[in-house]
N, C-alpha and C positions, 0 to 999 in steps of 0.2 A: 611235600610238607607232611610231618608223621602226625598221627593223631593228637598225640601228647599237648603238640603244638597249636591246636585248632580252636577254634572257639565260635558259635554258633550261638548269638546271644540276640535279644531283641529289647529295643528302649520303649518301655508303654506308660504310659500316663494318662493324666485326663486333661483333657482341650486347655492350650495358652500355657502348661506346668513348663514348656520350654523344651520337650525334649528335642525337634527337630535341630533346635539354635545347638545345644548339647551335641549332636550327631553331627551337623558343621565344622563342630570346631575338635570334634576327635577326626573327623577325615582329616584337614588342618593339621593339626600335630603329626598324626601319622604320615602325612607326607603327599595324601591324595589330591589333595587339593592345595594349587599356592596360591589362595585368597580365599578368607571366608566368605562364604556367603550368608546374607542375612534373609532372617523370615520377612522381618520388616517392611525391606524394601524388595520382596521378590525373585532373590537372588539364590535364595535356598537350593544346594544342590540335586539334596532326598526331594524336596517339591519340585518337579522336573515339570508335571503339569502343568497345562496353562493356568488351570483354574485353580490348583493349590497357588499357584502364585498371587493369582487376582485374590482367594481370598485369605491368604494368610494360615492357611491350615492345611493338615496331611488329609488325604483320601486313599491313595493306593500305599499299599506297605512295599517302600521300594527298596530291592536286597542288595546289600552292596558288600565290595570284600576291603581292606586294609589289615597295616599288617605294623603290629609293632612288639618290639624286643623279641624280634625271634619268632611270633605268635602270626597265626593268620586269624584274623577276626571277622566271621561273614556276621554284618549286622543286618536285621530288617525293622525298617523306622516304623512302626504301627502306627493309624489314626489314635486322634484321642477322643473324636466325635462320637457319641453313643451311636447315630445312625450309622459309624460304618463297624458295627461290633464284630462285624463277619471276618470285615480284615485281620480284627486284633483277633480272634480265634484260629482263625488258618493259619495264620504265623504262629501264635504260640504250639501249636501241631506239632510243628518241624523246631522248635529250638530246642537248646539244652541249658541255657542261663538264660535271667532278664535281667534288666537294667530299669526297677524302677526309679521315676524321676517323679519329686514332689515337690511343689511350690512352697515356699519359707513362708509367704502367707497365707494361701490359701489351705497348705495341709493337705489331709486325705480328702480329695473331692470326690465325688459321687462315680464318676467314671474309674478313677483308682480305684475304688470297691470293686466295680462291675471286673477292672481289666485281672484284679490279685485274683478272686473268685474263680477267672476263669487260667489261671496261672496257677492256683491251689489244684485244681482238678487237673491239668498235666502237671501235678509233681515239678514244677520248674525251680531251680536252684535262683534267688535272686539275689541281688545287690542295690542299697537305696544311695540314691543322689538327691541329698534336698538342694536346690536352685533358686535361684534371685536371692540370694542373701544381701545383695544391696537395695534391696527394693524397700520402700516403707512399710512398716507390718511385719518386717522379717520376724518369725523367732523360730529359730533352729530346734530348740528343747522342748516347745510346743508340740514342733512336728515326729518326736520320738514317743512324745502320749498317744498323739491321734494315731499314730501307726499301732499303738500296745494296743487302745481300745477299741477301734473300729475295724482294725484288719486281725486281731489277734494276734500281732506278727513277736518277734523276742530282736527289736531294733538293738545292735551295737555298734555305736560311735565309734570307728577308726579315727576320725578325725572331728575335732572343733573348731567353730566360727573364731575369729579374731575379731570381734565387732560384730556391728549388722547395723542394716540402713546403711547411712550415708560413710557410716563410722568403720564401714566391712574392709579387712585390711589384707585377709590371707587365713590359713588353717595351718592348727596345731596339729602333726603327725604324733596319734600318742602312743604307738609303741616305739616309736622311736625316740619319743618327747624333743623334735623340735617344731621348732615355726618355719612354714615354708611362704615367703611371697614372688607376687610376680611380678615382672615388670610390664609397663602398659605398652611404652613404646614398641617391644617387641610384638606386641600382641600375647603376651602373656610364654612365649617361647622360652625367654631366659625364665628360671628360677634362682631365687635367694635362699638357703638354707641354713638357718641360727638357731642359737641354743633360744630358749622361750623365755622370754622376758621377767623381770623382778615382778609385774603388775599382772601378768598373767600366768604363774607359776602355781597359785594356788587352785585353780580352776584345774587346769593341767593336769595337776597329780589328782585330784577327787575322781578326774573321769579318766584316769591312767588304772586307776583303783577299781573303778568301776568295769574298767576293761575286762582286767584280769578275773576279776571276781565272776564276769558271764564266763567267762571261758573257764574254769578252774572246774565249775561245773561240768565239762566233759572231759577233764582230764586229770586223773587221779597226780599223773608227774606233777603236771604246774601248779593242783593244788598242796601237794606236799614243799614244792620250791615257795613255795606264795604265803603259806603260813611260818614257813622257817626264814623266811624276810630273807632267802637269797634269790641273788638277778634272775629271771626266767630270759632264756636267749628268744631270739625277736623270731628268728626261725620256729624255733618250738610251736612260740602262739600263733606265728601261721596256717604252720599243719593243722593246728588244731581248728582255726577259723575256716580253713579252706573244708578239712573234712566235714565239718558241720555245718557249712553252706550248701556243701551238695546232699546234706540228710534232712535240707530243712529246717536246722533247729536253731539256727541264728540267721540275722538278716546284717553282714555288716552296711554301717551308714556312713557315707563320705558327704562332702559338702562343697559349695562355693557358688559362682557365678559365672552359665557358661554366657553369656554377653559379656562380661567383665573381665574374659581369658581367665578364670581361676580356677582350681582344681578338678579340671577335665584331664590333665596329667598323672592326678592320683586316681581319679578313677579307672583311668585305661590301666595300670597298674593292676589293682582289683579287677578288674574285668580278671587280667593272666592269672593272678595271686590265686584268686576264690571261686574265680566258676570254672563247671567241669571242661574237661574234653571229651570228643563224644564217645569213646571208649569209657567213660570212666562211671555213666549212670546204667541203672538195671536195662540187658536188650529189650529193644521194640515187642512190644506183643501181636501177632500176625493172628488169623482164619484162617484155614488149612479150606481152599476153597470148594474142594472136592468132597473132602474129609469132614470139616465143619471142626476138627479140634483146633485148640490153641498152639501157636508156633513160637519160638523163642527165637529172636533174631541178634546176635550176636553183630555187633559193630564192625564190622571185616573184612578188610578191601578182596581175599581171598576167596570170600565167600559167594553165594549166587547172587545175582545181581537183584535189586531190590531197593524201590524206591517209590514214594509217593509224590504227585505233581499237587502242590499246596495251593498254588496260586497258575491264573492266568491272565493273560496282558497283549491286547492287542497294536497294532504297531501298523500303521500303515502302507511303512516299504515296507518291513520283514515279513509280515504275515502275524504269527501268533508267537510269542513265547511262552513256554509252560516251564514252571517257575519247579524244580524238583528238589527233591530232600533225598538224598542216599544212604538206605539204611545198611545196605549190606553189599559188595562184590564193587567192579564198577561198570559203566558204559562209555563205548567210545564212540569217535564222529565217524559219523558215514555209517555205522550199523544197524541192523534192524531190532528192536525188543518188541516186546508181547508187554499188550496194556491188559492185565491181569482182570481191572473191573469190566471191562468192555468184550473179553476174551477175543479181540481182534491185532495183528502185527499194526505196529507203525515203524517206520526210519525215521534216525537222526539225522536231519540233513546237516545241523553246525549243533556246538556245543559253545558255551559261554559263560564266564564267568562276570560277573554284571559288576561296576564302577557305580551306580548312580542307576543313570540312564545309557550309561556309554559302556556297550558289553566288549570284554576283552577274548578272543578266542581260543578254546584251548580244545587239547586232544582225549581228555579224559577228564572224568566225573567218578571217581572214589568215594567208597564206604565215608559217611560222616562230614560230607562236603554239600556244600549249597549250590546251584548251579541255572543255566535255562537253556531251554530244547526250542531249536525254532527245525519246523517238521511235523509236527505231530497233529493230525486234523481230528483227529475224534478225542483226544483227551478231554477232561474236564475237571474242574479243584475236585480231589479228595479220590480221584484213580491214583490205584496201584499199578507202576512198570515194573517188570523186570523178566521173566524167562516163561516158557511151557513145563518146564521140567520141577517150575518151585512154586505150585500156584498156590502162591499165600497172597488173602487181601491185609492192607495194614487198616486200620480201623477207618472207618467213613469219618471226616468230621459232621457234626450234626448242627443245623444252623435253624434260626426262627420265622418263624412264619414272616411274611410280611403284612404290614397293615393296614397300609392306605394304597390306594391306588388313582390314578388319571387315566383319563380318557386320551389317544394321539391317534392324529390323523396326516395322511400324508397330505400336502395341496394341491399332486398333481399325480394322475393314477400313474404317471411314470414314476413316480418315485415311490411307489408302494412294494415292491420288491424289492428294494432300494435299501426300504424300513425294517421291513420284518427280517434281513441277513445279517443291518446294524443291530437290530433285538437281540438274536441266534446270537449274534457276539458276545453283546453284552449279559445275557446271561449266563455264558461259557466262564464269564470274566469271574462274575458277581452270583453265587448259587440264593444269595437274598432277593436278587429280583427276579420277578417274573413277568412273562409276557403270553398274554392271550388274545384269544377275536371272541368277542361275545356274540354266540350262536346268533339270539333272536337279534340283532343290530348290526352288525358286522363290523362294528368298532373295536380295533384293538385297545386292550387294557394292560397298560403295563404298571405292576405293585412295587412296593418297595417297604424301608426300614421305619423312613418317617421323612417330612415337606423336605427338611435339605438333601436326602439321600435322593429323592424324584428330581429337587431340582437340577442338583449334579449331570445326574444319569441324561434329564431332558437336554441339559446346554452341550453334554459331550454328544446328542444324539444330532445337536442341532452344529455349531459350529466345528466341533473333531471329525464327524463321517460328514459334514454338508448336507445334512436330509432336511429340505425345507418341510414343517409339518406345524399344524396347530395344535395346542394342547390345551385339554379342559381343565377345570377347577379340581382339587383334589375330593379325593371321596373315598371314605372311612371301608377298609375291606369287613364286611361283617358277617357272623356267621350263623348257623343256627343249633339247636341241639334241643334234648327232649326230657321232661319231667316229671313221668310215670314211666312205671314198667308196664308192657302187653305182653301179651300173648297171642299170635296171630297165624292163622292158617290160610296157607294161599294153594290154589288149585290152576293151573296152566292145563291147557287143553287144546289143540290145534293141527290140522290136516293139513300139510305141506306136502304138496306133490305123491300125493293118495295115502301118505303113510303117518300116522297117529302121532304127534308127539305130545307126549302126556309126562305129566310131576307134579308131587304133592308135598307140600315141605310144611313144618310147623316150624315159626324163628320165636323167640323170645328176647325183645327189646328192651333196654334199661339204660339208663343214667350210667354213666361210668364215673360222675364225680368229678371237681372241677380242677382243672389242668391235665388230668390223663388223659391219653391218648386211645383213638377209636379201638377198637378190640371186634375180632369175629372168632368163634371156637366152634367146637364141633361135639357137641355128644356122643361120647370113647363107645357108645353100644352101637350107634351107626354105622361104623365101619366094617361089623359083619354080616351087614345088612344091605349095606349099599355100597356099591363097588365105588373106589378111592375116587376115578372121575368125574364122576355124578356130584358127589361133596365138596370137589375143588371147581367144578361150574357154580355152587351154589354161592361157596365162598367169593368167585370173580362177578356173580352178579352182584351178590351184598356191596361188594367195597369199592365197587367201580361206580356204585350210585350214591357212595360218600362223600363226591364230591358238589351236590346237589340238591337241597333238602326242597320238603313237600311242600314250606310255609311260603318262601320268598324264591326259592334257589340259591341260598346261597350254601356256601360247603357245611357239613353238618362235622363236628366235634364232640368230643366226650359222649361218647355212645359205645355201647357194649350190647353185641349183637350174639345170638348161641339158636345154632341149627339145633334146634330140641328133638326132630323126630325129623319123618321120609318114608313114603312109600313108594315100593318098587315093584315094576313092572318091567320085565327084561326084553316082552315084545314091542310097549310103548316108549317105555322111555329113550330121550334122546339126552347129551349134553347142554343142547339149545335151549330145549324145554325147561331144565334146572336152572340154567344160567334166567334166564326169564322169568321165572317164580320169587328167584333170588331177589332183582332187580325190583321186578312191581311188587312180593313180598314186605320187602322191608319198607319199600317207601308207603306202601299202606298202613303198613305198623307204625310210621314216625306220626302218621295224619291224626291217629288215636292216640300217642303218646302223651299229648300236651305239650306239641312243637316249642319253640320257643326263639325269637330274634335272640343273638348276643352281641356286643359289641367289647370294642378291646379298650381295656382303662391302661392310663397310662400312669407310671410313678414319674412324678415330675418335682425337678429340683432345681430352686432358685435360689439365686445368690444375687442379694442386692444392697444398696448402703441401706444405714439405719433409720436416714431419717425418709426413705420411703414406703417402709415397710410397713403400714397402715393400708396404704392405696394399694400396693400387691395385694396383701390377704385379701382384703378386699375383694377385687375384680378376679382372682381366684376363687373365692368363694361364689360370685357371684357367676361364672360359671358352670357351678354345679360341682367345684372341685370339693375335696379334704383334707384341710391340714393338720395331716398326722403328729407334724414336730418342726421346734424352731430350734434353731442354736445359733448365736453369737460368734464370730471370729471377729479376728481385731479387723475393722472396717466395711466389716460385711454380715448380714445376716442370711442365713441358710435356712430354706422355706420345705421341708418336704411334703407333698401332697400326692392324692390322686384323683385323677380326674378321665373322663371318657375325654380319646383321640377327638369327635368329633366335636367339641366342646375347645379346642384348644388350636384349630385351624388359626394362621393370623397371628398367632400371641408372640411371635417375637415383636411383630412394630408395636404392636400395645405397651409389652414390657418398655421399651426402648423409650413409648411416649412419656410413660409413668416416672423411669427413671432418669429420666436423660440421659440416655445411650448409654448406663452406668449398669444395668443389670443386665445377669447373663443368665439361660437356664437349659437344662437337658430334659427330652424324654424318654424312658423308656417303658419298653410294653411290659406289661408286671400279668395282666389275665383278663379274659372274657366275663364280662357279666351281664344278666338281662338288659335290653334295652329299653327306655322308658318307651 
């Protein structure tokens, strides 16, 4: 398949907007599947899970290929639960279009924000699909404000509702200006294509007008055909949609209902029309690993082989699949490459190109192509494979703390090795979770995103691998950090096997500010003073005790640490002795600093009907939360707040009692602040 022909696109949305139903029913058409399957009732193909099944929602981004008009189309279906943000981040890594999908009533919801945000910062070329156009509450031209004003985006209708609610009938093509319906019986297979009715003609042309009028603005031709009132050909205003899809600077918008088989047809269409191929966006930006410059990776099946493993996925006949993006050259089955971040070979034992869950085998994995390596024992998301001769990394993705944690235990010391290799997996899987033994208890603690992300993780820990284990109540990961600046001198002195190890270091401890990241530096006069070793023991004692502060132990944050001064003695000093001063240095300096608890707030966002929206604020309030702002949509009111994780443990059955199973809400971690 040539490049020209490829498409590497992912559907993201926010929890229930419909995309996985959407992605169903384009395998469907495309021909991958001969029955759809519904989210509904469990049957969903992307939800392969057990546990996406049982609850009706995406967890793993599952990468699948189809193929229509000529096009190969590798999709990967993204969560739209805020706890699993990590997934929607590693897939957007490796695309080169998206496909967002937005509910007719619900609009831009708060996870849309999170998923554009992080789709604005890879530069991604999108396409919107508003969904449930039969649903009550639909309003299409609604949903073209919320996109101007909360995503900033420049929304252009390709196409209009014919109705909405009950009254939803089919969409108006308005560069073509007809009405396309479907028929139901087929499953929406057959289409009907007619000129646009007497009653719907005047509608038509306004947003036919409107079309052209975005577009005319990036082309001087269509603006000169557009003012002189002759036909602009439907090809022209293509190029021109398509080129400024992939610059960013329009978002076309298709419409319909994928439960109601409607315009999933015209979107696959767009998908070919308007997003790029992967030749066709600026090359990858690489680390020259040796070098430290920046690399320019041209798309090119020619080229050195070069690829990044996004995703991993445990299987338990296959072993591992590591889930790869191919920026440049290709690899074949049975060869060895060099995993770049790890600086170690691994072999491909198969190569696969993934259906769902049902990988199909093939011999080769080319430039611009999505693919999975089962073989590879030390990869992990966000390694670089490809040669010794091109050692470029492609960029790390960068993923968030976690913030809650539980307590697991095995029930029987056989199955404690059992535990900690299921752990090893899953964090291979998931770079958001973590697992530890806490030294003074011997309890493993394993973290996570937020309660459903732990719960997940516990039930695949419990029924997927069989590891019988108990697990505790959950508990807020909290941190610490410090409120003054010091100034502190520490002296290290000690006779180890007759011989003197001695260091004197001055650090200077401060606040770095809230949300930066820890910081250690070194004063530029020191280094002709004190030879490089000495300075890089001081630095691995400083930041090796960053994970452990003086007040409580827990990891210390936003702290800026600066080796002020050092004196040197060439017959005592040792590296040990530095690294030692470093360590009890700085944890001295945080004791005087004016330590301080943090805990993590979370921005939390509800949506509930109107007539219970008294008793929410409420018992939000009455948590200790803040609410920043309210806004109305038709049937729902939208609560934004913030409030401390540990304040919010439980709050979905609460919600649930308050509103009668009628309100839904997300959280996400927004920043650390003191703790009461």
């Amino acid at each position: 398949m040539s490049l020209k022909n490829m498409r590497n696109i992912g559907i993201m949305a926010h929890i229930d907007a419909g995309k996985t139903t959407t992605t169903e029913r384009i395998l469907f058409y495309t021909g991958e599947n001969h029955k759809i399957g519904e989210v509904d009732n469990g049957e969903a193909t992307m939800d392969w899970m057990e546990q996406e099944q049982d609850r009706g929602i995406t967890i793993c981004s599952a990468a699948t290929t189809c193929y229509w008009k000529d096009h190969q189309i590798n999709i990967i279906d993204t969560p739209g639960h805020v706890d699993f943000t990590a997934e929607v981040e590693r897939s957007l890594r490796v695309l080169d279009g998206g496909v967002a999908v937005f509910c007719a009533v619900g609009g831009v919801e708060p996870q849309s924000e999170t998923v554009w945000k992080q789709a604005e910062k890879y530069k991604i070329p999108r396409v919107a699909f508003v969904n449930k156009m039969d649903r009550m509450g639909a309003d299409f031209f609604a949903v073209l404000e919320d996109i101007k004003t909360k995503l900033g985006g420049n929304p252009v209708p390709l196409f209009i509702p014919i109705g909405a609610e009950s009254e939803f009938q089919g969409v108006i093509d308005l560069l073509n200006m007809k009405e396309i319906h479907w028929d139901q019986e087929s499953r929406g297979v057959d289409m009907t294509v007619t000129d646009i009715a007497e009653k719907n003609l005047e509608l038509a042309q306004t947003w036919h007008d409107n079309l052209l009028d975005s577009i005319s603005a990036f082309s001087d031709e269509i603006t000169d055909l557009y003012l002189n009132g002759e036909e602009i050909p439907v090809e022209m205003s293509k190029e021109v949609i398509r080129r400024e899809t992939i610059n960013n600077n329009i978002l076309p918008v298709f419409t319909g209902s994928s439960l109601k088989n409607i315009g999933v047809q015209c979107l696959l269409d767009g998908i070919v029309d308007y997003l790029p191929a992967p030749d066709e966006l600026p090359p990858a930006v690489g680390i020259h690993h040796k070098k430290g410059d920046e690399v320019q990776i041209p798309c090119d099946k020619s080229g050195k082989a070069l690829g990044l493993v996004f995703k991993i996925q445990s299987d338990r006949e296959a072993g591992s699949f590591s889930f790869v993006r191919m920026y440049s050259g290709s690899i074949t089955n049975g060869s060895a490459v060099f995993n770049i971040s790890k600086g170690k070979r691994e072999r491909i034992n198969r190569l696969f190109r993934m259906h769902a869950n049902k990988p199909e085998a093939i011999d080769t994995l080319s430039a611009g192509d999505i693919g999975a390596i089962i073989g590879f024992k030390l990869a992990q998301t966000g390694d670089t494979i490809g040669n010794e001769s091109f050692p470029v990394l492609l960029e790390n993705i960068d993923f968030p703390e976690p913030v809650i944690s539980v307590a697991i235990e095995p029930k029987t010391m056989s199955d404690r090795d059992k535990l900690k290799s299921v752990l090893e997996i899953l964090s291979k899987e998931d770079p958001t979770f973590v697992s530890k033994e806490n030294e003074d208890t011997g309890q493993l603690i394993i973290s996570g995103m937020g309660e459903l992300h732990l719960d997940i993780l516990v039930t695949r820990i419990i029924k997927d691998f069989k590891v019988e284990a108990n697990v505790g109540n959950p508990q807020v990961s909290y941190k610490e950090s410090i409120t003054q600046e010091i100034t502190h001198r520490e002296t290290f002195s000690k006779v180890i096997a007759g011989k003197e190890n001695n260091a004197e270091i001055t650090l200077v401890v401060k606040p770095a500010g809230s949300g930066q990241e820890n910081k250690f530096s070194i004063n530029p006069t020191l280094k002709k003073k004190v030879p490089q070793q000495f300075l890089d023991a001081v630095k691995r004692g400083v930041t090796g005790s960053f994970t452990s502060g003086s007040l409580f132990g827990y990891p210390l944050v936003e702290v800026d640490v600066t080796l002020e001064d050092a004196a040197y003695d060439e017959l005592t000093a040792s590296e040990f002795a530095y690294e030692a001063a470093g360590a009890m240095g700085f944890d001295n300096a945080c004791r005087n600093a004016g330590p301080v608890k943090l805990e993590p707030i979370m921005a939390v966002d509800i949506a509930t009907p109107k007539e219970y929206i008294g008793e929410v604020i409420s018992n939000v309030t009455a948590r200790g939360g803040i609410v920043e702002s309210l806004e109305s949509k038709p049937g729902n009111e939208h609560i934004k707040a913030k409030a401390a994780l540990a304040k919010m443990f439980g709050y979905s059955t609460t919600l649930r009692s308050l509103t009668q199973g009628r309100g839904t809400f997300s959280l996400a971690f927004s920043h650390f602040a003191k703790a009461d």
